[in-house]
Backbone atoms as SQL, in Angstrom:
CREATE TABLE atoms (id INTEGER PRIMARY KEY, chain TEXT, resi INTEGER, resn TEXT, atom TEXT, x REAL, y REAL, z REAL);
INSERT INTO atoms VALUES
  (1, 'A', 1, 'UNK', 'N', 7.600, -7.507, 18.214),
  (2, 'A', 1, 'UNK', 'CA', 7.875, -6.672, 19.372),
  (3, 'A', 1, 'UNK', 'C', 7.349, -5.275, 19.095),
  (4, 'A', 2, 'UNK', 'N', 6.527, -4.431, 20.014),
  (5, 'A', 2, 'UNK', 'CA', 5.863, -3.472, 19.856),
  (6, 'A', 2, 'UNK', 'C', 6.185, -2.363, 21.139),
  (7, 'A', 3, 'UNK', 'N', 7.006, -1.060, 20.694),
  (8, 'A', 3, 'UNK', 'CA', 7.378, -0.418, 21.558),
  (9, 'A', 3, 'UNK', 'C', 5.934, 0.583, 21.503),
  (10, 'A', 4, 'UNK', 'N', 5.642, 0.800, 23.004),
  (11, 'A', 4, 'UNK', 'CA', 4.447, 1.508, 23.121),
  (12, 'A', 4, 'UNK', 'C', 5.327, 3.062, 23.404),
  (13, 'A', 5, 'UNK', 'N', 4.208, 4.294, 22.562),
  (14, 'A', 5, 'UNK', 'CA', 4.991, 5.428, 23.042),
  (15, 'A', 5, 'UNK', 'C', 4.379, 5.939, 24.094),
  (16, 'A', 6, 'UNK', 'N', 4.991, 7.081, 24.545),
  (17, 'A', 6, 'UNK', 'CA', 4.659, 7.671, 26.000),
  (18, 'A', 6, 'UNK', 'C', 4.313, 8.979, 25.535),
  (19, 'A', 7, 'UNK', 'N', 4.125, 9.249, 24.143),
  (20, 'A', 7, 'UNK', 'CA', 3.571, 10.635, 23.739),
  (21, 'A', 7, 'UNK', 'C', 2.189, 9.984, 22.546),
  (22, 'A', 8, 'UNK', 'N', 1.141, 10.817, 22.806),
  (23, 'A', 8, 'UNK', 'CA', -0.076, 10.377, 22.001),
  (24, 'A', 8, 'UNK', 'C', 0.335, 11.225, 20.618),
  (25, 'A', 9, 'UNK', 'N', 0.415, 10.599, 19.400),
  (26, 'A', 9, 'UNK', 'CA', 0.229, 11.441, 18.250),
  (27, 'A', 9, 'UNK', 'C', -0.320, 12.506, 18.391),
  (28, 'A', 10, 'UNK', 'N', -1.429, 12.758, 18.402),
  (29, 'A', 10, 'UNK', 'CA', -1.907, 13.862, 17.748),
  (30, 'A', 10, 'UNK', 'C', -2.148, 14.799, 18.817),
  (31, 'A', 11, 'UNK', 'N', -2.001, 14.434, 19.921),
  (32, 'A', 11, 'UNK', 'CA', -2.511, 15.787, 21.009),
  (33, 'A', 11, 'UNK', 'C', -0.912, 15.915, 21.687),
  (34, 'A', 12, 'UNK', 'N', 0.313, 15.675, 21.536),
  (35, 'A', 12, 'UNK', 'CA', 1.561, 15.576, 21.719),
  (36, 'A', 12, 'UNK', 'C', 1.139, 15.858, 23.352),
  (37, 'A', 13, 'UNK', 'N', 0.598, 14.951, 24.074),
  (38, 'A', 13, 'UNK', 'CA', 0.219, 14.810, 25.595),
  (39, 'A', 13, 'UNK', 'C', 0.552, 13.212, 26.231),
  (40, 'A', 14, 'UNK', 'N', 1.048, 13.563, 27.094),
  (41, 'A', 14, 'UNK', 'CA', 1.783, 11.929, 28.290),
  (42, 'A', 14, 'UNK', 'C', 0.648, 11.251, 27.824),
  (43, 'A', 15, 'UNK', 'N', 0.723, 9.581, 27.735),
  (44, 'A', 15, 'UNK', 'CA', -0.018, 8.325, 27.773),
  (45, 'A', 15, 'UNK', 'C', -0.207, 8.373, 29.291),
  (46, 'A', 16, 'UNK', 'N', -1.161, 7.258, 29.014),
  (47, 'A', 16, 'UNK', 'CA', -1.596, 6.510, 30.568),
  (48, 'A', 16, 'UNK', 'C', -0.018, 5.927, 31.205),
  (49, 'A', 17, 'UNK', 'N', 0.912, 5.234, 30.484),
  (50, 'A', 17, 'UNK', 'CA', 1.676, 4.734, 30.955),
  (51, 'A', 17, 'UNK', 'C', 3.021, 5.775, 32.146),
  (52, 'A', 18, 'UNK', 'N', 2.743, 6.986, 31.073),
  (53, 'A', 18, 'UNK', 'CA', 3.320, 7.932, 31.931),
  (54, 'A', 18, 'UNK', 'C', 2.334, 8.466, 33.405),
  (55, 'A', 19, 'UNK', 'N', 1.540, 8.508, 32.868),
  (56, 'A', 19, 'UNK', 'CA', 0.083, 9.125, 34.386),
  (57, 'A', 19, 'UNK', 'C', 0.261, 7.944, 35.452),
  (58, 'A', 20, 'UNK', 'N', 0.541, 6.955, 34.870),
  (59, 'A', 20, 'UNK', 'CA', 0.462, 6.021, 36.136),
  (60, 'A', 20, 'UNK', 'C', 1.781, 5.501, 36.899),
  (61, 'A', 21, 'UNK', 'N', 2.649, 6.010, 35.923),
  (62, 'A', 21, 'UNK', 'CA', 4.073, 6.239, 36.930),
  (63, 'A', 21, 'UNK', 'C', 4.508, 7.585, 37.683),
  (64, 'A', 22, 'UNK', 'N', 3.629, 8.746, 37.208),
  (65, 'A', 22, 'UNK', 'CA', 3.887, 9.801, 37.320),
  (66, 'A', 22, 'UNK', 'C', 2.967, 10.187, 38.789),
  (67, 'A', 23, 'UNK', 'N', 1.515, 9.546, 38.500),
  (68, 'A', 23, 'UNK', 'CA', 0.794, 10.096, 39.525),
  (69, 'A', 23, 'UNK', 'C', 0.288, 8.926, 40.662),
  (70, 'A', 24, 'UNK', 'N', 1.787, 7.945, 40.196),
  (71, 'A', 24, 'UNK', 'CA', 1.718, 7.109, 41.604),
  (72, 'A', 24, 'UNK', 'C', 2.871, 7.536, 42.670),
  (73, 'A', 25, 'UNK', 'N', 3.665, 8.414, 42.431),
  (74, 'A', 25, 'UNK', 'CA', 4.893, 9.184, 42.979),
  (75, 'A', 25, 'UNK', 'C', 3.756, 10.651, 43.364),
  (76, 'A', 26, 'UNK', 'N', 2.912, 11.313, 43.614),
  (77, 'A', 26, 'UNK', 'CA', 2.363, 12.751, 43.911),
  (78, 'A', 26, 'UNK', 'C', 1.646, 12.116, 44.755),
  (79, 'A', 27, 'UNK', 'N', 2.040, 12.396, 46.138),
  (80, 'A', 27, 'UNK', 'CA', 0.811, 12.391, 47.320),
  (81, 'A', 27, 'UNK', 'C', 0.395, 13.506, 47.206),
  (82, 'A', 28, 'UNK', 'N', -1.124, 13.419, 47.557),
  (83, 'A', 28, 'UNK', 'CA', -1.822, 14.667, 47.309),
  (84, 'A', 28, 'UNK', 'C', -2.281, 15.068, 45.826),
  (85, 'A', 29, 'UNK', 'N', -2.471, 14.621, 45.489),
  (86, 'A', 29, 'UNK', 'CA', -2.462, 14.711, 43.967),
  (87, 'A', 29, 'UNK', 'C', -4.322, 14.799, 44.171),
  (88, 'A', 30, 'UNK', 'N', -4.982, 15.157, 43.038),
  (89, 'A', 30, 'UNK', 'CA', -6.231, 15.849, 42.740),
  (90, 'A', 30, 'UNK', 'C', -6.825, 15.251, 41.088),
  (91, 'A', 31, 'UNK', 'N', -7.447, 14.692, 41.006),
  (92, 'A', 31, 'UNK', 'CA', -7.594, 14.405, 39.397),
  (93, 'A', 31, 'UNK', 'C', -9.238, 14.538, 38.945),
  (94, 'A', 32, 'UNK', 'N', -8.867, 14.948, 37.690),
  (95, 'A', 32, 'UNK', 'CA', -10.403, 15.074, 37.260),
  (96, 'A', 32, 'UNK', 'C', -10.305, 14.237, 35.858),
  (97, 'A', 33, 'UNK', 'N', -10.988, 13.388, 35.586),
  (98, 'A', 33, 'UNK', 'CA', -11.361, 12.579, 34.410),
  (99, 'A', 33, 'UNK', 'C', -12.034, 13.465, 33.090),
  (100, 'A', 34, 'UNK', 'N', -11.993, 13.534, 32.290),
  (101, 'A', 34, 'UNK', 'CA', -12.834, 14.059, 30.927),
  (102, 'A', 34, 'UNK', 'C', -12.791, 12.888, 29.900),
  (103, 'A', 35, 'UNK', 'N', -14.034, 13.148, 29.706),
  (104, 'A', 35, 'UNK', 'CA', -14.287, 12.171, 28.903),
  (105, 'A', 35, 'UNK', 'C', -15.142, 12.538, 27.384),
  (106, 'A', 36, 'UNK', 'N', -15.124, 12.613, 26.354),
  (107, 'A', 36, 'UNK', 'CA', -15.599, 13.209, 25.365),
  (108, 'A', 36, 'UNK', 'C', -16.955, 11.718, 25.303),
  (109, 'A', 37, 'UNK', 'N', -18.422, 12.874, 25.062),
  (110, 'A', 37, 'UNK', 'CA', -19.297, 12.059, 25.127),
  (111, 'A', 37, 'UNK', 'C', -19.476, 11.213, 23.421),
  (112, 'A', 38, 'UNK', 'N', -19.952, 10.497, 23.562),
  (113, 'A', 38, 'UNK', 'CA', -20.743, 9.757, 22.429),
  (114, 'A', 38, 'UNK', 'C', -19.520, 9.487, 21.649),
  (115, 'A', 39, 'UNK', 'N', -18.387, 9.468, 22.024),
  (116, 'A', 39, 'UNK', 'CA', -17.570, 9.318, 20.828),
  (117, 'A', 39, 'UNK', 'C', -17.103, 7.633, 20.378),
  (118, 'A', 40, 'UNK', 'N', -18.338, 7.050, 20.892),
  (119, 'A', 40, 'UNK', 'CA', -18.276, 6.056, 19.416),
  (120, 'A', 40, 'UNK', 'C', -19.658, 6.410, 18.530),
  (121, 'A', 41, 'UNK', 'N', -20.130, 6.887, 18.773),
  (122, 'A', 41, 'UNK', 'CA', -21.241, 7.448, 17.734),
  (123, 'A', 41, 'UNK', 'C', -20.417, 8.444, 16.908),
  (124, 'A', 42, 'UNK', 'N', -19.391, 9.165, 17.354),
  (125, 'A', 42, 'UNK', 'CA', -19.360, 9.921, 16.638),
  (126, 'A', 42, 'UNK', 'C', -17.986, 9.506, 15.206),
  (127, 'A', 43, 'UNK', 'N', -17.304, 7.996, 15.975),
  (128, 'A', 43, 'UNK', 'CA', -16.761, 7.115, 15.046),
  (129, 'A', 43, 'UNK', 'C', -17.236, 6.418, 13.797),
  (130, 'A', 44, 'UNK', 'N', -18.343, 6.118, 14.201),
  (131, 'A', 44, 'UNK', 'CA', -19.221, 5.323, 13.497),
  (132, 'A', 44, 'UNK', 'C', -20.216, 6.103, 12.670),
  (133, 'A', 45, 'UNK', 'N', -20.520, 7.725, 12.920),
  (134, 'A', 45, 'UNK', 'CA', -21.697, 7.734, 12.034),
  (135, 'A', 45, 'UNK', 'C', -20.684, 9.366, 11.181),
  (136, 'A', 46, 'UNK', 'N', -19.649, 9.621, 11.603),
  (137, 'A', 46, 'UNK', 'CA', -19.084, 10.566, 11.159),
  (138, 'A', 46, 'UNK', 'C', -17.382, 10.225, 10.308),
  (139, 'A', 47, 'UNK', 'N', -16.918, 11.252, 9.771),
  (140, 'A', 47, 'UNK', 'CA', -15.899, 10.832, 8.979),
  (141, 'A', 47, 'UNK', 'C', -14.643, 10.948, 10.213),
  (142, 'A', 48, 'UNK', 'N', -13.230, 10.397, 9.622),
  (143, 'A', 48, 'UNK', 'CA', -11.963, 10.436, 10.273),
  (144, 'A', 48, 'UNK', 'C', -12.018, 11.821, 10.779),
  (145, 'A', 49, 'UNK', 'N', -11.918, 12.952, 10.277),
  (146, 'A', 49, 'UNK', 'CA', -11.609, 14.442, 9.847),
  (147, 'A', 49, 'UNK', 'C', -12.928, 15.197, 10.630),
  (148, 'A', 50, 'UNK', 'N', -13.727, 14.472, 10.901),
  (149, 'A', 50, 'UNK', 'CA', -14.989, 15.238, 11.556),
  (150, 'A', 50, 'UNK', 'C', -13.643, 14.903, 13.331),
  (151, 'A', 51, 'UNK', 'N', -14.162, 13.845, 13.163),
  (152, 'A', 51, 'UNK', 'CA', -13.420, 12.964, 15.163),
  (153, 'A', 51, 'UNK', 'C', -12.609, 13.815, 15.372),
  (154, 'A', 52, 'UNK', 'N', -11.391, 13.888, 13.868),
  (155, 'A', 52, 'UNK', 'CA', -10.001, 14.290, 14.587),
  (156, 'A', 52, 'UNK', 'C', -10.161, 16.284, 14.888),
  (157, 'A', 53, 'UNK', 'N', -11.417, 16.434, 14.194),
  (158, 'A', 53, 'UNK', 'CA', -11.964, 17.901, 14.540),
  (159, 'A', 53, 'UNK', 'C', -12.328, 17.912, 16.413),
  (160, 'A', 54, 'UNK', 'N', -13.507, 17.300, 16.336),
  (161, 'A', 54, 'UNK', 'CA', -13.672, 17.338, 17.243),
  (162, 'A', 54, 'UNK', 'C', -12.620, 17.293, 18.909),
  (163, 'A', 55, 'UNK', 'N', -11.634, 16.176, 18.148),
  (164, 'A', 55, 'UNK', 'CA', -10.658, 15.997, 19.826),
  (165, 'A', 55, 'UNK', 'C', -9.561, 16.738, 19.566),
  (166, 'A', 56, 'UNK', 'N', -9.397, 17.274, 18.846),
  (167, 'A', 56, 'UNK', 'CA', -8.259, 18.268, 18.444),
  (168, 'A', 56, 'UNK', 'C', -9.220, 19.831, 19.511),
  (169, 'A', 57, 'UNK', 'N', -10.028, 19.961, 19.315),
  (170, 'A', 57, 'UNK', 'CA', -10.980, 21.174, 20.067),
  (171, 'A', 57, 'UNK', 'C', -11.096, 21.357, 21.477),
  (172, 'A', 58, 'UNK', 'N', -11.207, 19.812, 21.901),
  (173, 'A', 58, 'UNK', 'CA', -11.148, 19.008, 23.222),
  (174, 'A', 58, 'UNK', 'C', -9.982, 19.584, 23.591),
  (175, 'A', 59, 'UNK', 'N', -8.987, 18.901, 23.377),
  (176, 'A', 59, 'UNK', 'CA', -7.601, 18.823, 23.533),
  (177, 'A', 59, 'UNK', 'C', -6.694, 20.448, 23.643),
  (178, 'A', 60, 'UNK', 'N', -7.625, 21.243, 22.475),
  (179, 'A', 60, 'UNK', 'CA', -6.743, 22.769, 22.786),
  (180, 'A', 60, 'UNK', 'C', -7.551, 23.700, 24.218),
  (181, 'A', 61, 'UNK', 'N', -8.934, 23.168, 24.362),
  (182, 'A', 61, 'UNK', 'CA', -9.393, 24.012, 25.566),
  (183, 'A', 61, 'UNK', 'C', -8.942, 23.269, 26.551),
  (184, 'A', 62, 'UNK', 'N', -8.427, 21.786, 26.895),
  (185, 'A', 62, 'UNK', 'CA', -7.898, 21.002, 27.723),
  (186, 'A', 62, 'UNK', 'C', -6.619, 21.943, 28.504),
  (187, 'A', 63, 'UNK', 'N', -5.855, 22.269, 27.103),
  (188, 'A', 63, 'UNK', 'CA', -4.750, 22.914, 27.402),
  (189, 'A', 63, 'UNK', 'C', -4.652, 24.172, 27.665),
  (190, 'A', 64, 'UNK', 'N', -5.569, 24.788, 27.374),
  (191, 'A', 64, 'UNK', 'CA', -5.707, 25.817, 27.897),
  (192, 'A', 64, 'UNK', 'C', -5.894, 26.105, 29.382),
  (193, 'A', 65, 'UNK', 'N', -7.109, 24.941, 30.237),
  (194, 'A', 65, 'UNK', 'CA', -7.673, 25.122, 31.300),
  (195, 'A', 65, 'UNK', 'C', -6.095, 24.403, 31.899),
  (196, 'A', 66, 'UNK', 'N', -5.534, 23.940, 31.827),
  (197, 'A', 66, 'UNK', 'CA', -4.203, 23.356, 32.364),
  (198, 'A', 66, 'UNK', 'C', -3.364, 24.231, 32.646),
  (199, 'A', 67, 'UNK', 'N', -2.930, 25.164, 31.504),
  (200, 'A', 67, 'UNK', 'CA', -1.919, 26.206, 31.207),
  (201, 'A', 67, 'UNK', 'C', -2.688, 27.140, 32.807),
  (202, 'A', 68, 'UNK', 'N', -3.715, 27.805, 32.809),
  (203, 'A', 68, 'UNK', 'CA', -4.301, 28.726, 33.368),
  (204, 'A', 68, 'UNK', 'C', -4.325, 28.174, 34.854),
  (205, 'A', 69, 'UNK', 'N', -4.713, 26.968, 35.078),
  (206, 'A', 69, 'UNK', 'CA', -4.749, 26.294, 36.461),
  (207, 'A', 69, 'UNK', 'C', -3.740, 25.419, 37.020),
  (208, 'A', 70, 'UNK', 'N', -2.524, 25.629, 35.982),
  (209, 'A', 70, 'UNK', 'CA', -1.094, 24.680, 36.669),
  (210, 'A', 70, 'UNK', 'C', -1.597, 23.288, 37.248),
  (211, 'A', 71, 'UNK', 'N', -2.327, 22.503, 35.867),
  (212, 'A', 71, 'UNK', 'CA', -2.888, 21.259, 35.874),
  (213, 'A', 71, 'UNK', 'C', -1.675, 20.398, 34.973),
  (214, 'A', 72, 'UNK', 'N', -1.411, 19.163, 35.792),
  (215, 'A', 72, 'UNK', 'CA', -0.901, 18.129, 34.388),
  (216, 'A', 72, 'UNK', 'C', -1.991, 17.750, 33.749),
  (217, 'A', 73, 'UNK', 'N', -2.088, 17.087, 32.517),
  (218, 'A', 73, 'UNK', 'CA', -2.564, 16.434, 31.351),
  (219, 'A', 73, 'UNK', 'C', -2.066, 15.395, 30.768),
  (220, 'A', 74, 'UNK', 'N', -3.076, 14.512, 30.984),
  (221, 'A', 74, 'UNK', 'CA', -2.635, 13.264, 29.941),
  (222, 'A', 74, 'UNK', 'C', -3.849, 12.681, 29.328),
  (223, 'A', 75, 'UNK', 'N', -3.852, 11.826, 28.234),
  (224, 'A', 75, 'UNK', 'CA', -4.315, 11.307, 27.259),
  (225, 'A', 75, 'UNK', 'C', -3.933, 9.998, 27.447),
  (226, 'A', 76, 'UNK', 'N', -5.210, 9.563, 28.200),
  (227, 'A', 76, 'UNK', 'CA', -5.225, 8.121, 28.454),
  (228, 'A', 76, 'UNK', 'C', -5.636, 7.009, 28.011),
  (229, 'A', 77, 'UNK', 'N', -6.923, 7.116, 26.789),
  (230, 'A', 77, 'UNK', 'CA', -7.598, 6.585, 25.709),
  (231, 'A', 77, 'UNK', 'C', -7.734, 7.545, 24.904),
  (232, 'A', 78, 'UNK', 'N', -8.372, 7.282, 23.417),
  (233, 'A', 78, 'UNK', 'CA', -8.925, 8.198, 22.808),
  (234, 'A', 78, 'UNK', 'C', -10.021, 9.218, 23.177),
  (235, 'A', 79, 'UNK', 'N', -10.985, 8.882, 23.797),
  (236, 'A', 79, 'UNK', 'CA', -11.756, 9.717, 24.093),
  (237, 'A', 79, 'UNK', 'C', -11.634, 10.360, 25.765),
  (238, 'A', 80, 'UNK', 'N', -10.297, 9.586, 26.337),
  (239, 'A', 80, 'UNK', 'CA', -10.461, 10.137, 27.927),
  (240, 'A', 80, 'UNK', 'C', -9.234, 10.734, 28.391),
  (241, 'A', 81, 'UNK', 'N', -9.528, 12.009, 29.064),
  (242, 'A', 81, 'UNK', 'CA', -8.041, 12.510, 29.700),
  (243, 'A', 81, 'UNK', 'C', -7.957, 12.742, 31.119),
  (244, 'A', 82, 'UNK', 'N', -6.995, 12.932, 31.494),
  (245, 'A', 82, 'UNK', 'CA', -7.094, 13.506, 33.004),
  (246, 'A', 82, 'UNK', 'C', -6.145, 14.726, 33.066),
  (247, 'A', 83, 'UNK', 'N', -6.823, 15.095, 33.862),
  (248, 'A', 83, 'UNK', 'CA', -6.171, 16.254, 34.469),
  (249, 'A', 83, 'UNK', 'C', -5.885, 16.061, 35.837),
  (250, 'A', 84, 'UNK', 'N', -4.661, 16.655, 36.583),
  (251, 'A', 84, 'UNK', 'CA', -4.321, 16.477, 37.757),
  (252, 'A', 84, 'UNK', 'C', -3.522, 17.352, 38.314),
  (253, 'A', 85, 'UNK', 'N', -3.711, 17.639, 39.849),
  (254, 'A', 85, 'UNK', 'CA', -3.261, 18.915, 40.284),
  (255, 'A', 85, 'UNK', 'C', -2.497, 18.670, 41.556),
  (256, 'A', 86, 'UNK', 'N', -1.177, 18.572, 41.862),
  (257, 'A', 86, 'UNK', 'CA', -0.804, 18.083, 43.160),
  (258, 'A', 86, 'UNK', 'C', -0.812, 19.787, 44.022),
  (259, 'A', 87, 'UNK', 'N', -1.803, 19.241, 45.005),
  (260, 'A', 87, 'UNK', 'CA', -2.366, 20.246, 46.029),
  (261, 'A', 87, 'UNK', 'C', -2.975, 19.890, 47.271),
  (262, 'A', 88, 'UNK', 'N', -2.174, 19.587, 48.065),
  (263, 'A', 88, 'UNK', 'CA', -2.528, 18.969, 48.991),
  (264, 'A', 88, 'UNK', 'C', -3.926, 19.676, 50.522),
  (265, 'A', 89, 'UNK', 'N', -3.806, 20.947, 49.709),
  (266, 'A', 89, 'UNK', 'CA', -4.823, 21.395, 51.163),
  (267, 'A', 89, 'UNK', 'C', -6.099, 22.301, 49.682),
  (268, 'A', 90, 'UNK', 'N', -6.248, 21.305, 48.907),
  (269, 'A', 90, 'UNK', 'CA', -7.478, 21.459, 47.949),
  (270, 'A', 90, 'UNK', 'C', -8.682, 21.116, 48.531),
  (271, 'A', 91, 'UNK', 'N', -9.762, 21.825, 48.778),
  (272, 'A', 91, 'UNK', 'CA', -10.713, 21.319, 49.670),
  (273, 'A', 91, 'UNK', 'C', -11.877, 20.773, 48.223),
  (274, 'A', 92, 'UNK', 'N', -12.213, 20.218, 48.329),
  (275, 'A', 92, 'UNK', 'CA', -13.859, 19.329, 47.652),
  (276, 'A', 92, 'UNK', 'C', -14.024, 20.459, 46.774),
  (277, 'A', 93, 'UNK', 'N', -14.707, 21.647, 47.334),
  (278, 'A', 93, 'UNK', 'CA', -15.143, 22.810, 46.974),
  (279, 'A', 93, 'UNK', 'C', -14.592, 23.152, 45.755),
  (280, 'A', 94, 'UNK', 'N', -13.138, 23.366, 46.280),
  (281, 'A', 94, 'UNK', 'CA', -12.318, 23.812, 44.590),
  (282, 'A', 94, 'UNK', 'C', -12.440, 22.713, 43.681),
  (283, 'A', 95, 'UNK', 'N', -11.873, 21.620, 43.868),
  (284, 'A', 95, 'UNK', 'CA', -12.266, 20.395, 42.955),
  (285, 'A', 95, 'UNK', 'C', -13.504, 20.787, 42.245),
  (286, 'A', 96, 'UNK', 'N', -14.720, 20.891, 43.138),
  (287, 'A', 96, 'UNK', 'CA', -16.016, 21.023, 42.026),
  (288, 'A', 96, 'UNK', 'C', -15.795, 22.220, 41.236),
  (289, 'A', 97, 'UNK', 'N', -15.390, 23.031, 41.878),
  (290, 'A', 97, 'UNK', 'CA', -15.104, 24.381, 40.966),
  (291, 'A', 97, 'UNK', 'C', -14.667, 24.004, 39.504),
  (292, 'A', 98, 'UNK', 'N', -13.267, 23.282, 39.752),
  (293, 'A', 98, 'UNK', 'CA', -12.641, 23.115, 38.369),
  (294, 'A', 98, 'UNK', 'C', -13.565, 22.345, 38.040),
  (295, 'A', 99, 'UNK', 'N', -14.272, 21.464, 37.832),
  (296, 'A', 99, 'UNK', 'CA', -15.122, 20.454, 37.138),
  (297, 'A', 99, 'UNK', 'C', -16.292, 21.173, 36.690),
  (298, 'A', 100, 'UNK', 'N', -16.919, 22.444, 37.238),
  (299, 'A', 100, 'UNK', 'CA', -17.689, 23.293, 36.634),
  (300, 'A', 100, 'UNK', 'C', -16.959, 24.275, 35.393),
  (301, 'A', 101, 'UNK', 'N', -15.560, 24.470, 35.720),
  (302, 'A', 101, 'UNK', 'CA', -15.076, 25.421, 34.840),
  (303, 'A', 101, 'UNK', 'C', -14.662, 24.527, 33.735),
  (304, 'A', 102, 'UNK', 'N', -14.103, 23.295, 34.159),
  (305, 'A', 102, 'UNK', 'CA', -13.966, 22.717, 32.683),
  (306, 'A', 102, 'UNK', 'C', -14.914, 22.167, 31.933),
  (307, 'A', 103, 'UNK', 'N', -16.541, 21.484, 32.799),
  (308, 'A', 103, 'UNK', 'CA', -17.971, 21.829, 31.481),
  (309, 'A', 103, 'UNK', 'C', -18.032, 22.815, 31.153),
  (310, 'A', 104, 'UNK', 'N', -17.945, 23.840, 31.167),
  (311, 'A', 104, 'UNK', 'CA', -18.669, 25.050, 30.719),
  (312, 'A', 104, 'UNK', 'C', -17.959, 25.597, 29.439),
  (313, 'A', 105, 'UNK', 'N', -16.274, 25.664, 29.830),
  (314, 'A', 105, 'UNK', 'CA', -15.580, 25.669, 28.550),
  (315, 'A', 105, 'UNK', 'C', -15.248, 24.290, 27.607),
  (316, 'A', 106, 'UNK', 'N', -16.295, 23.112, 27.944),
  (317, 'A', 106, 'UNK', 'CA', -16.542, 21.974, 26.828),
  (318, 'A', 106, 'UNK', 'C', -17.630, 22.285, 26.445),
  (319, 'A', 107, 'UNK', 'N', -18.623, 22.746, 26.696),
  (320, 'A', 107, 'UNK', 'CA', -20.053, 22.525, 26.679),
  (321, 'A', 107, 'UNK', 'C', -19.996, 23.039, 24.782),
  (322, 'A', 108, 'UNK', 'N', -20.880, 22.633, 24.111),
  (323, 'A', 108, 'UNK', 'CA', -21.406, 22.583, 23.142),
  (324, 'A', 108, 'UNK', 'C', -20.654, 22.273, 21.602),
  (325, 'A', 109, 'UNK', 'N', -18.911, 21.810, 22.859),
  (326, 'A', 109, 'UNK', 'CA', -18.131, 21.403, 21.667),
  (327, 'A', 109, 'UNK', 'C', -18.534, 19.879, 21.088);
């Protein structure tokens, strides 16, 4: 018997299991996917301690752009999170906005 948790080790952020009870209750809700690129290349050709560098980096500008934009966060696989914003009169426009502001503060991590 295998109790699944609802907190990810290392980024102490909601599982999928919570996002999908959580953001099936928010009408209006807004989500943006992130996804850290290449990261099975970066499993496979790099050490434990390089990865857990890398999504640990992910994960603190994640929280940052959350903290600043009154976004939830969760950690839904290893390499994928969402972010989500219940806002119901969010037009397209802003959406792309945040999706420009959160490449720009990933970009070259």
């Amino acid at each position: 018997f295998e109790v699944q948790s609802y907190t990810d080790e290392v980024s102490s952020l909601p599982r999928f299991v919570v996002m999908d009870q959580e953001y099936g209750q928010m009408p209006h809700a807004n989500a943006i996917v992130v996804e850290i690129d290449e990261f099975d290349k970066i499993t496979t050709y790099y050490s434990y301690a390089m990865l857990l560098r890398v999504v640990t980096q992910v994960i603190r500008k994640l929280k940052e752009f959350k903290k600043e934009n009154d976004f939830l966060l969760y950690r839904i696989t290893d390499a994928r999170f969402v972010l989500i914003k219940k806002d119901e009169n969010m037009s397209q426009d802003e959406l792309d906005s945040y999706v420009q502001d959160i490449s720009k503060s990933l970009k070259g991590l």
